[in-house]
N, C-alpha and C positions, 0 to 999 in steps of 0.2 A: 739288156737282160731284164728279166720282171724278178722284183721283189714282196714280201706280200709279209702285212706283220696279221695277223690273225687275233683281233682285243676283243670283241663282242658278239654273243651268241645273237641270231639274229631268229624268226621265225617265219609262219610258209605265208606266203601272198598269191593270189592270181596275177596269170600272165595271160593275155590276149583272151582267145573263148576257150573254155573246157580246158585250160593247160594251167597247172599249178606247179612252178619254183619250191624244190623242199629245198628253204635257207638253211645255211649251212650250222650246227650246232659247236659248241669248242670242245666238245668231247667225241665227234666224228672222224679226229684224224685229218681235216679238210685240210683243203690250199687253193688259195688262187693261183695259176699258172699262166703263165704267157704260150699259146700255143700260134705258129705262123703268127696273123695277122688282130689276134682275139685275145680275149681274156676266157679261161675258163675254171669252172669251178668242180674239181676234183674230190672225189670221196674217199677217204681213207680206208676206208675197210672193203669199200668196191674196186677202189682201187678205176674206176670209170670217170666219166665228165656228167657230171647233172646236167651242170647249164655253163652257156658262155653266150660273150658278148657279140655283137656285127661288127666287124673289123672296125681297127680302130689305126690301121698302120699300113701303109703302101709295105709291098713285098720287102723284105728283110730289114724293114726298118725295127730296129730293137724297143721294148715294151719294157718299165717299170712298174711295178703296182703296189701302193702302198695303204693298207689299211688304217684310218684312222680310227679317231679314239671314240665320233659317235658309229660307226659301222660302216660310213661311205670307203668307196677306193678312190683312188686318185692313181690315171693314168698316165704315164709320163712317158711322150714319144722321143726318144732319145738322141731322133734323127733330124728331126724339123724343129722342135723345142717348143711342142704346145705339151698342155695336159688337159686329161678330161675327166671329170667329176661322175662317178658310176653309184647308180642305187643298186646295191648286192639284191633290193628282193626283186626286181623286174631285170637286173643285167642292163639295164639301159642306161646312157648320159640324161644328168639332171640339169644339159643345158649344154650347150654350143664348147667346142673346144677352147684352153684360153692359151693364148701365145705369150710367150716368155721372151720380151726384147734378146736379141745375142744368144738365145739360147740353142740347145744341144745337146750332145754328150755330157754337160756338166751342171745339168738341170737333173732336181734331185727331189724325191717326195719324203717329208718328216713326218713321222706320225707321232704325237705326244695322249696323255690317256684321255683328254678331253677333246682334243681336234689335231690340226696339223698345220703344213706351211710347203710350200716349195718353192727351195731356194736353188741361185743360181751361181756354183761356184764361182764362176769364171769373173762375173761381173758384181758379184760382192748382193742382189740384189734378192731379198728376202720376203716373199708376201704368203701371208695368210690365208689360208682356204678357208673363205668364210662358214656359218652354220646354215643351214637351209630357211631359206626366206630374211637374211642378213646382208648388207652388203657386205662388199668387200672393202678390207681397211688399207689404207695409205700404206705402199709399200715401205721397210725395211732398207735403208740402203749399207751396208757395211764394208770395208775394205774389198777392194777385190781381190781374186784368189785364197775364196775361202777350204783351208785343207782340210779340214773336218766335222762334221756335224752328226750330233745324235742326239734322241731323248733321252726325257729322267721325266717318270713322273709329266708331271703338266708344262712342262719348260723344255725348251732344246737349249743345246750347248754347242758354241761352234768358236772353234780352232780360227783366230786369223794372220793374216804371214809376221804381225810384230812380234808375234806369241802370246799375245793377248786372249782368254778364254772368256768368250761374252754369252751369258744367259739371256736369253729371250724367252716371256711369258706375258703370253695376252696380248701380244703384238706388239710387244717393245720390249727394249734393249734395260732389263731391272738393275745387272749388276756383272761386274767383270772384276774375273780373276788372274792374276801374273805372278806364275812360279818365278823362286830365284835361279834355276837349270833352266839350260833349253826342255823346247816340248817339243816328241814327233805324232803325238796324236792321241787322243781322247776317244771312250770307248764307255761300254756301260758291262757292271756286274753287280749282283746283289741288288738293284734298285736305283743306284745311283750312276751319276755320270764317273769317270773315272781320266783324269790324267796321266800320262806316263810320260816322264822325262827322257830324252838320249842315254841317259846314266842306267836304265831301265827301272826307276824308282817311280813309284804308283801313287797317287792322290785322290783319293775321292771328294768330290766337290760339294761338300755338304754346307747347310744353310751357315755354321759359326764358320766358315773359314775352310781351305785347304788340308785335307786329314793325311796323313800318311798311312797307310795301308800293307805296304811291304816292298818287296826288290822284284823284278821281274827276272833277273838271271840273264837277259838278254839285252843288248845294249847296242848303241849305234843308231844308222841313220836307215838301215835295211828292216825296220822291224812292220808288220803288220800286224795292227791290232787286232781284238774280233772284232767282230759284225755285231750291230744295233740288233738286226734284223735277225741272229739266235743267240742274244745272251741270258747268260744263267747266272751265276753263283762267281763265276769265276774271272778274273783278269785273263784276258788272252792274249797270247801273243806268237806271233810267227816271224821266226830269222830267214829271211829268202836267201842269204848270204853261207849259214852255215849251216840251212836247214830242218833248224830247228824247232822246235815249239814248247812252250810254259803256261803254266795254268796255276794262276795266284791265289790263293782261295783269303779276300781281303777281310774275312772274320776270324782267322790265323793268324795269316802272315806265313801261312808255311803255303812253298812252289815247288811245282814236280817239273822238271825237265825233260822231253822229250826228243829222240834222236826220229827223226822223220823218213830215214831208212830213203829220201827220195836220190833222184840222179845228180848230178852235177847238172844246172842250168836249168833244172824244173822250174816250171814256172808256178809258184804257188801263192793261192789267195787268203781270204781273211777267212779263220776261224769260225765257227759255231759252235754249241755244249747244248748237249742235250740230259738232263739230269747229272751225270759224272762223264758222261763222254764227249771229248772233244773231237769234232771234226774238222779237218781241214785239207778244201779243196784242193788238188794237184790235176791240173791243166795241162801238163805234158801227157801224163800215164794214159789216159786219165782215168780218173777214180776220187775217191774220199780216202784219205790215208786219218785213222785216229786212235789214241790214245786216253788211258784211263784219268782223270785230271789228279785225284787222290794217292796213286800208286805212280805215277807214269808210263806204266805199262802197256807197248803196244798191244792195237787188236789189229785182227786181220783187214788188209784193207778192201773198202767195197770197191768194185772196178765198174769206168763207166765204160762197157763194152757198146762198140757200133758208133760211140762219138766221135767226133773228131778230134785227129792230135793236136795237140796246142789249142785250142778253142777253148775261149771263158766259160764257165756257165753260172748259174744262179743258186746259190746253198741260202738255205732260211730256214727254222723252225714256227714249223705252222702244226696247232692241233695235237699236240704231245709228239709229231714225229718230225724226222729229217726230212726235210725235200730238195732234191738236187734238180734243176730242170734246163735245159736246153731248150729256147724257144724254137727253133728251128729244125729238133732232132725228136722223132717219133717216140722214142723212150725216155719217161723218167725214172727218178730212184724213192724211194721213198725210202728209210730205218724208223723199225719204231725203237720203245725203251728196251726191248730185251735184246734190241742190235742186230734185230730179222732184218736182210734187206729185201722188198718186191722192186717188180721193174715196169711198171703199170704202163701199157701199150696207149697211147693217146693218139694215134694218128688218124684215127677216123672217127664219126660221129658226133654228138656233143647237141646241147640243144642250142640254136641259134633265136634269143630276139635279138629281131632285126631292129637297129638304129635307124628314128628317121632321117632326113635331112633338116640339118638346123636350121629352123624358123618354118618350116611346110607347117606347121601344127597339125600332124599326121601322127599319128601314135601307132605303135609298133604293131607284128605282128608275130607271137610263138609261135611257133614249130614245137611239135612232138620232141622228145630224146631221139635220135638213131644211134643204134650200139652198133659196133665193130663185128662185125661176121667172128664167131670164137669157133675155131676147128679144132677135131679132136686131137689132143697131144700128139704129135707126129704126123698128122695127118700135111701140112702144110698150107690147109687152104684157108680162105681168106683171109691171109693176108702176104701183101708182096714180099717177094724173096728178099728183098733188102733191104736191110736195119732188120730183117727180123729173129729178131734173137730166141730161138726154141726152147720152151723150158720155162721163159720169163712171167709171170704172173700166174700159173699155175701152181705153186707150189713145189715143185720137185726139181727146179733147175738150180744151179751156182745161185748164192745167194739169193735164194727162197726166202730160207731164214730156219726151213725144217731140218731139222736134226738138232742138236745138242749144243749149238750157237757157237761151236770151236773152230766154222769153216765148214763148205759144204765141199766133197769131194768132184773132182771135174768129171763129168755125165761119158758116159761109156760110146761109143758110137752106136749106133743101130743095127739091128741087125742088116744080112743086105736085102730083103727083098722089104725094108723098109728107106732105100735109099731115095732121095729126092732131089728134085730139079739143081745142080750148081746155083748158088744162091752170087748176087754181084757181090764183090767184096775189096773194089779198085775206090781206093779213096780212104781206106780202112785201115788202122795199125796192124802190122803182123798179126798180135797179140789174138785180136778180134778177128781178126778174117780167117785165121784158123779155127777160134773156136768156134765161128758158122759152118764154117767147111766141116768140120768134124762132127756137128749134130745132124748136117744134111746128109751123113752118112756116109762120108769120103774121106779119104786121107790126105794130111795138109803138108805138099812140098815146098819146100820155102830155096828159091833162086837167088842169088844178088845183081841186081841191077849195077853195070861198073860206073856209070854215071853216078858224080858228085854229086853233093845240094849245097847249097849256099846259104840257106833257109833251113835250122835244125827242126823247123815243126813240120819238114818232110821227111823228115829220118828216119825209117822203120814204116814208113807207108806206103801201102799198096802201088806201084803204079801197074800192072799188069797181072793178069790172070788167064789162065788156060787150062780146060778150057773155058769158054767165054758162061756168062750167066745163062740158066735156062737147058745146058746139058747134062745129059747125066750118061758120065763116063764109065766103058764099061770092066776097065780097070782099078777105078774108085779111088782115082791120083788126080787132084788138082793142084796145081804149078800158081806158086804166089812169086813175083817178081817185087823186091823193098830194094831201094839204099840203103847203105849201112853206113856208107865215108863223105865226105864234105869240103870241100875248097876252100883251105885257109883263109882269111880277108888279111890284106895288109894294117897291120895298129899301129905300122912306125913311123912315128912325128906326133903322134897323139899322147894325150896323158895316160899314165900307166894304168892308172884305175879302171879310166874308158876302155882303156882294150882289153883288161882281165875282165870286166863285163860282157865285153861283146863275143870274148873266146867263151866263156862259163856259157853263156846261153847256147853255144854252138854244144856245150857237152864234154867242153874240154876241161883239164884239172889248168890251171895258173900257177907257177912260179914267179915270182916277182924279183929281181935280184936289183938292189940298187949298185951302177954303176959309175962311170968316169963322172968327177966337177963337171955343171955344164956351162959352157964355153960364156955363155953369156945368161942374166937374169929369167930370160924368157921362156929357156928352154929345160928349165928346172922340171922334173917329172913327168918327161916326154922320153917315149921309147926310143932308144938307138940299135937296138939289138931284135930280133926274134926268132924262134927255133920252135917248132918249124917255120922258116919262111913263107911268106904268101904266096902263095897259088899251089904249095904244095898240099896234098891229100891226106886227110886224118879222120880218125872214127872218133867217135863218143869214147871218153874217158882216158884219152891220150893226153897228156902233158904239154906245157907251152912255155916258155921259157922267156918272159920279156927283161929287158936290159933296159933300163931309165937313166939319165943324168939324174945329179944328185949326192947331195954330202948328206949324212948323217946328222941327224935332226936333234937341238940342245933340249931334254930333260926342263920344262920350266918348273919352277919352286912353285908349289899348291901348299904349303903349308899355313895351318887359320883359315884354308880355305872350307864348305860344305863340303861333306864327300861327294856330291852328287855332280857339283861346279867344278871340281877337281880332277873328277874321271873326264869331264868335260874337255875340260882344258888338254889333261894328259893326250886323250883318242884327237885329240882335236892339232895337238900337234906329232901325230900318226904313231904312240905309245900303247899298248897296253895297261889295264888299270887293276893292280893287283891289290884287293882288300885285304889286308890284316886287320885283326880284332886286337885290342889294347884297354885298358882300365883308365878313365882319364877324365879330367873335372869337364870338358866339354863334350854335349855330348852330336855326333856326328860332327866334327871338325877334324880336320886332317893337325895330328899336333906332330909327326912327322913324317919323313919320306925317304927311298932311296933315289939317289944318284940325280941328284939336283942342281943342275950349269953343266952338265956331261953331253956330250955327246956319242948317241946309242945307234945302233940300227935300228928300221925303223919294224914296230909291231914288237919292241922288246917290252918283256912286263916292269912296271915302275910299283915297288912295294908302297904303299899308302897306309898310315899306322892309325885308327879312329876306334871311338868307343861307340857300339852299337845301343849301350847301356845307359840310360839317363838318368843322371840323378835328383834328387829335389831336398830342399831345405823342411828339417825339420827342427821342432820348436819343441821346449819343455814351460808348461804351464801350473800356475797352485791350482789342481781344480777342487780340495779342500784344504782348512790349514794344514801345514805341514808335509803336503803330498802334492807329489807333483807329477805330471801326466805328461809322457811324448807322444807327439802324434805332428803328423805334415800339414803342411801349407799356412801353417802361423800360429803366433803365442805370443807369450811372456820374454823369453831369452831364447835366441838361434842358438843350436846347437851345430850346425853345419849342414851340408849338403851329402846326402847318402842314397841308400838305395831303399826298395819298396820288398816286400815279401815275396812278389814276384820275379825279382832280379837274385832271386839266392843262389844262379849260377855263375855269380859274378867271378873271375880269378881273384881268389883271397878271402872270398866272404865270410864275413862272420856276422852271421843272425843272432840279434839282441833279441830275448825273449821279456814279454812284461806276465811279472806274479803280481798275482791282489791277495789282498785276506778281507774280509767282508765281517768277521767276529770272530771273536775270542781270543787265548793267551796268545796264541803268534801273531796275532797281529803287532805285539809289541807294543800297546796303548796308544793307537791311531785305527780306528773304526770306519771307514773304511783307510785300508794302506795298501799303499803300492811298490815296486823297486823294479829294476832293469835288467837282467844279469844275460852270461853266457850261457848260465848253468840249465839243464833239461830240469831240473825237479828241487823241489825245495820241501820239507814236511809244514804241512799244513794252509802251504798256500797252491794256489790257483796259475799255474803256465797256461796264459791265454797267446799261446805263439806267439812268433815272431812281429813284434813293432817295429821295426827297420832292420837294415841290414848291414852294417859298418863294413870295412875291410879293411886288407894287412895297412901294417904302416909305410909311408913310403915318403919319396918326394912330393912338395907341396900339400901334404895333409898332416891332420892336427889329430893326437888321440885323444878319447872320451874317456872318463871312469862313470866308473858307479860307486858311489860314496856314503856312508854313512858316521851318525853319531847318535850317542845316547844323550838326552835331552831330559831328567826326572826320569819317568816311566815311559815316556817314549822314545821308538827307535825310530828315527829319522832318516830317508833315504832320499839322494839327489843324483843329482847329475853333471859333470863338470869339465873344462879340460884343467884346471888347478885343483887338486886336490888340496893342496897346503894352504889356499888362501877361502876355502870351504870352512876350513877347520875340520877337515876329516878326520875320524879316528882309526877309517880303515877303507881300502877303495879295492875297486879292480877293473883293470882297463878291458872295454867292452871293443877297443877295434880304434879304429880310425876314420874321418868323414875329412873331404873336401869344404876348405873355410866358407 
């Protein structure tokens, strides 16, 4: 699949004779696109191909492309495991393909703001794409099976299996970071690289150290982060497990939760945010399913009509908009900010320099543009009846984007004497192949094929149509023939988990019931039971019932542990992790728990007691004689450990306010004087808020007063937990702090 990060405005150059490249601008809307065998370069507002490359890929071999940070692309054949270095102003290779030892599918292009690197998960092997007329530097070699990689800035960050997160900048390894939770994967918002623990708690990786950021709300080992390739502002994340989706906004700490409305067994990918909207691909429907990241409120979703079911495709934000592209499938998607969708028809045309052959020292030759034949709305001509979606880039079909952005209402059929050829629509989800049929001015009968599938990304797809493409019936009834049901697989002897995976992707709901001790160690959470049996026949969203050996799993004790190593621990021996909020001198430590050496069924919630709340030491200072000044992080005498102005929602709080007097008789003969109290108002002195925030008293904490004595003409004000050994002559307790 091509990816494309779009970082520098480029400008126009000549191509071969009389043929000028307009390079793409970053307010154009552009994208680079993988189309068949090319690279092409798309206009946002035309919604057309300016220019594209000369093949760069034997037939369906899949295409990457990543924009670096001085404007070159880097093409990554996903198939063979080379890549090739592209100048965007001529579309041409700056040089012979380079091959990636072991490479393939898990060869990967990085773009950072100043250059890049393409690394190769599989084999741990990391090199730098040199700058032009540079060589290239002594590869990278780093653990293999690397699970993660993304920019920040001029540095990439990559995930390795120890869980070690290593920075590389300038083609070495500067510095590495090891959270105390497990990691399932590192992602980028706001600028920075970002971590997310199994616990679903967030870290940005900034130069002092590991920052905590907030909770992602989603947790486990199902999670998908977003994509490098369109991050915004926000933490992303997506539960393929329960469907979900979260969007962290890390200059808060406040996440919206989103229900994803998708099927059982959807196959879904990594996120994009375009300004506040979240997209996130679904590969079954298929379509763009997204939500608002600030509200969590769904929007309607874009549908990839004419794709195919189950099939990957590529989400990126290039040029201020979405682009969804399928290298293989004649339509793409594009959304801009106000959440218009077009469907820009790419199947034909595009300008072609031709690539020489490396080392001929033959320099290329342009071609003119050739555009796509555009027929009149409804007219059907130039272009073939299949994939073509009617309506689509003109303005007036299903997500256009005209009208009032609440959804475009589904297009009326035609009249009949505008009725046109049966368009093919065998290969096609229901969904789509009616709504061909219906623009082509027919009505769409929908058959069931009594044939099972085995395979759910055949479920609801075309196998048969009548009649055949190319007719035009003169009853204006065309017969769509789908599966609907599917042939259970047998999951019994497998582990329980394996088979609730392999049914959910079939579209089924899972019941999991732990059953009988197993007979022997081995067969500990392996299915003995299942309903329905295998080989019997079932649809999408039918229930399954698997039976496991298996005794109820012991509750281990997390207490003193982090909250984050504690949900750990808990999911980790197959618990639920239920946070409760508590007031407490540590802050995120687990100081207690329920049902700890028990044993529970498994997925029961285990209450967890921690304080989200931190407290810090504050100190009382003379900062004239006889006045004395609170304030954190150090002095004269600790007064204890409390809360900050900002924590005034603590349970129990009680805000200490500081009065001054600056002159005259209330100050009481101390020029400038200060004191501490509870009290809102005082005559003639100054409430400059809250200087900390005390609270009730309780176990393990100590109370404060506020104290005073007459001294001659001065009135003297302190602060103490002994008022009797102050020598006070009158006090009042201001709360309570952790010693």
């Amino acid at each position: 699949m091509l990816s494309v990060v779009l970082l520098a405005a480029l400008v126009s150059a000549g191509v071969g004779a009389g043929y000028s490249v307009a390079r793409p601008l970053l307010d154009d809307g552009s994208a680079y696109l993988a189309r068949d065998d090319k690279v092409a370069h798309v206009n946002g507002e035309s919604r057309k191909i300016d220019a594209q490359t000369g093949p760069l890929a034997a037939g369906g071999e899949p295409l990457q492309i990543t924009r670096l940070g001085d404007g070159r692309l880097v093409a990554v054949n996903k198939k063979d495991g080379t890549y090739t270095v592209i100048d965007p102003s001529t579309m041409l290779p700056t040089g012979p393909k380079s091959a990636v030892p072991d490479g393939g599918s898990e060869i990967e292009g990085i773009s950072t703001a100043s250059g890049g690197y393409v690394i190769n998960k599989r084999t741990g092997a990391v090199r730098e794409v040199p700058a032009p007329g540079r060589p290239a530097g002594a590869p990278i070699q780093l653990p293999p099976g690397i699970r993660a990689a993304v920019p920040a800035g001029n540095s990439m960050w990559l995930l390795v299996p120890d869980g070690r997160i290593l920075e590389v900048t300038g083609g070495r390894v500067v510095r590495t970071v090891r959270l105390d939770a497990p990691v399932i994967g590192i992602t980028v918002a706001d600028g920075h690289a970002v971590a997310v623990t199994r616990a679903g708690r967030a870290f940005a990786l900034d130069a002092g150290g590991p920052r905590s950021v907030g909770e992602l709300r989603l947790s486990g080992d199902r999670i998908l982060l977003g994509s490098w390739r369109g991050a915004g502002r926000y933490v992303l994340g997506v539960d393929t497990r329960s469907r979900r989706a979260a969007a962290l906004d890390p200059r808060t700490g406040h996440v919206e939760v989103a229900d994803l409305a998708a099927q059982p067994g959807s196959l879904l990918g990594a996120p994009v945010v375009l300004d506040d909207t979240v997209y996130v691909p679904d590969y079954s429907a298929p379509g763009l399913r997204r939500f608002n990241a600030s509200t969590g409120a769904m929007r309607q979703t874009v549908p990839a009509e004419g794709w195919r079911h189950g099939e990957p495709f590529d989400l990126q934000v290039s040029g201020g908009r979405i682009w969804a592209n399928n290298q293989f499938q004649r339509w793409a998607i594009t959304v801009d900010r106000s959440g218009n969708a077009r469907f820009p028809d790419l199947g034909q045309g595009g300008t072609t320099s031709r690539a020489p052959d490396p080392g001929s020292g033959r320099g290329p030759v342009g071609t003119p543009v050739r555009r796509p034949v555009r027929a009149k709305p409804g007219s059907g001509a130039g272009v073939p009846s299949r994939n073509r979606l009617p309506g689509r880039g003109e303005g007036n079909g299903p997500g256009s984007g005209s009208g009032n952005g609440r959804g475009t209402p589904k297009p009326s059929p035609p009249p009949a004497q505008q009725a046109r050829p049966v368009p093919d629509v065998v290969g096609l989800t229901k969904e789509s192949a009616c709504r061909l049929i219906r623009n082509a001015g027919h009505r769409c009968v929908a058959s069931i094929d009594p044939t099972p599938v085995t395979d759910n990304s055949r479920l609801g797809v075309v196998t048969a149509q009548n009649p055949g493409q190319g007719a035009v019936p003169s009853d204006r009834r065309v017969t769509i023939t789908y599966p609907n049901s599917f042939v259970v697989p047998d999951v019994k002897g497998g582990l329980q988990e394996d088979g609730c995976d392999r049914l959910q992707r079939l579209g089924m709901n899972c019941d999991a019931k732990l059953g009988d001790p197993p007979p022997d160690a081995q067969q500990t959470g392996r299915v003995y039971g299942q309903t329905p049996a295998a080989g019997q026949v079932a649809k999408q969203g039918d229930t399954a019932t698997l039976t496991y050996y298996g005794t109820n799993p012991t509750v281990p004790s997390v207490v003193g542990l982090d909250r984050d190593e504690a949900c750990s621990r808990l999911q980790g021996a197959g618990f639920a992790c239920a946070d409760n909020h508590e007031l407490a001198g540590n802050f995120r430590v687990v100081n207690r728990q329920d049902a700890a050496g028990q044993q529970l069924p498994p997925n029961t919630p285990i209450n967890i007691y921690w304080s989200p709340w931190r407290a810090v030491p504050f100190y009382i200072t003379e900062t004239s004689p006889n006045v004395w000044t609170m304030q954190q992080g150090g002095g004269t005498f600790l007064v204890g450990r409390a809360y900050t102005a900002a924590d005034g929602n603590i349970p129990g709080a009680r805000p200490v306010n500081q009065f001054s007097c600056t002159s005259g008789q209330r100050c009481r003969g101390l020029e400038p004087n200060r004191f501490y109290s509870r009290l809102q108002a005082w005559d003639g002195w100054v409430n400059e808020g809250p200087a900390a925030v005390f609270m009730s008293c309780g176990a393990d904490t100590k109370p404060i007063y506020r104290v005073w004595k007459d001294v001659g003409a001065q009135r003297r004000y302190g602060i103490t937990d002994s008022p009797t050994s102050w020598g006070a002559e009158d006090s009042e307790q201001l709360g309570c702090v952790w010693p």
